[in-house]
N, C-alpha and C positions, 0 to 999 in steps of 0.2 A: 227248446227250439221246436218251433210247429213244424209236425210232420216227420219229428223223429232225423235218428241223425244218416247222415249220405255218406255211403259209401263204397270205392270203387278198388277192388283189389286185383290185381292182375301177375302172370309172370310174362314178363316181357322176353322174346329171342334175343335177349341178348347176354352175353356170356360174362360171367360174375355177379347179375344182379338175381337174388332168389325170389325176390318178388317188390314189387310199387304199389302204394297203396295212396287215394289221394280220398279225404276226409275231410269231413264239417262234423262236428261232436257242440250238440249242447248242454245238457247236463249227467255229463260222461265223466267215469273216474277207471281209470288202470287199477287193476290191483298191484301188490308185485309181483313181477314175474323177470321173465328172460329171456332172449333170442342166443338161437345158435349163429347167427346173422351179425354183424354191424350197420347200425342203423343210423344212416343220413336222413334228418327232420328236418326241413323248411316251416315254419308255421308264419302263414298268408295271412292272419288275421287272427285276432284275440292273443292270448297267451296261454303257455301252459306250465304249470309248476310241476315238478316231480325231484325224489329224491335218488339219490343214485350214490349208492356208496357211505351213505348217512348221510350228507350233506345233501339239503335243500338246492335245487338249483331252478334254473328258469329257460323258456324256451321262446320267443319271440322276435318279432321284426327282423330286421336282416342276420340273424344269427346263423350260423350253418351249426347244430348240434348234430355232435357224433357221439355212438352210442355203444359201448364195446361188446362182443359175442359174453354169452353169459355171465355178466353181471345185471345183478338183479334189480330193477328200478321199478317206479310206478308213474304215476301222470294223472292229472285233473286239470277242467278251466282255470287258470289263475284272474278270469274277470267274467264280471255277469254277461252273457253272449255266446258264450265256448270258444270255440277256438276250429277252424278250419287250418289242416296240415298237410304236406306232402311228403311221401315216404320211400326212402332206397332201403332196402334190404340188400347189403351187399353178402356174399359168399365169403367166408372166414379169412379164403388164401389171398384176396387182395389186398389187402394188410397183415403185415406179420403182428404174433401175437405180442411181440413185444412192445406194442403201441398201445395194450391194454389201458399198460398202468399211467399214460399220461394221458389217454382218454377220457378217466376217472376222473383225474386231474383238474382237465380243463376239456369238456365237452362241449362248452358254448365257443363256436368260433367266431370273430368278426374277423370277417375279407370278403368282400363284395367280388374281388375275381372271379371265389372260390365259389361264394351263392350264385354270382351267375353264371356260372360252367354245369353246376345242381341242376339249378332250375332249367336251362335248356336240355338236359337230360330227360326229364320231367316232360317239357315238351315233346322232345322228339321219340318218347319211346309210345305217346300215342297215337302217332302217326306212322301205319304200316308203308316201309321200305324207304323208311328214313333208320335203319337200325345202325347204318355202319357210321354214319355223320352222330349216333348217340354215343356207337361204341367210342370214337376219338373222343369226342367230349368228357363221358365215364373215363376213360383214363388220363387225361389229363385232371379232371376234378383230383382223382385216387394219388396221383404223384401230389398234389395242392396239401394232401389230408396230409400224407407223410412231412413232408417237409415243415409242414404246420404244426406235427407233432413230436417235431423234432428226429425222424428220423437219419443220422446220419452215416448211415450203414448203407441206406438207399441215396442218399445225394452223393456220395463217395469222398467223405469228409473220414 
């Protein structure tokens, strides 16, 4: 990618996210690694392949990928171009860790509610003193992820 790749990392005031990170990557590869974090990926264009858990998975178009606190993945372009992303880094206790193991599972979400409750997240934490119309959003998204992941501990099933 001419000009090398962009990128903007920030911690936003808002309570639960440890940091937002929004990226264009061209010929960029992850090694593995791990966050202490759960990591909400939007990817806005191109795709990205990474494995997670031994199994090969994928990251693109309206997918919502969730990413669980340390387990170990990697990431590269999955097409010529790279791939631009956007990134929640949330704080561990917004989901309990018992949604690890259906994380691993199934990390690619499709539900367009849930992508656009993300991406207006996204939007409004880069706009100073729009935090508290991000914070309602981040939580409602965070209820979306549960239910999604079948917690029924949290819906009161």
């Amino acid at each position: 990618m001419p000009g090398g790749p962009q990128i903007r990392a920030w911690r936003p005031p808002l309570d639960g996210v440890a940091e937002v990170l929004h990226a264009r990557f061209g010929e960029h590869a992850y090694p593995m690694h791990a966050h202490d974090t759960w990591t909400v990926l939007l990817v806005d264009d191109g795709a990205v392949r990474y494995d997670l858990d031994r199994h090969e998975r994928g990251a693109f178009g309206d997918l919502v990928t969730l990413l669980p606190p340390r387990v170990p993945h990697n990431g590269t372009a999955a097409r010529p171009g790279g791939f631009r992303k956007r990134v929640l880094y949330l704080e561990p206790a917004l989901l309990p860790p018992r949604l690890i193991g259906a994380a691993v599972d199934t990390p690619a979400i499709t539900d367009e509610p849930l992508h656009r409750l993300v991406s207006s997240v996204h939007k409004l934490v880069r706009t100073p003193g729009d935090e508290a119309a991000a914070e309602g959003m981040l939580a409602l998204a965070v209820e979306r992820l549960r239910v999604r992941l079948g917690d029924r501990a949290e819906a009161g099933w």
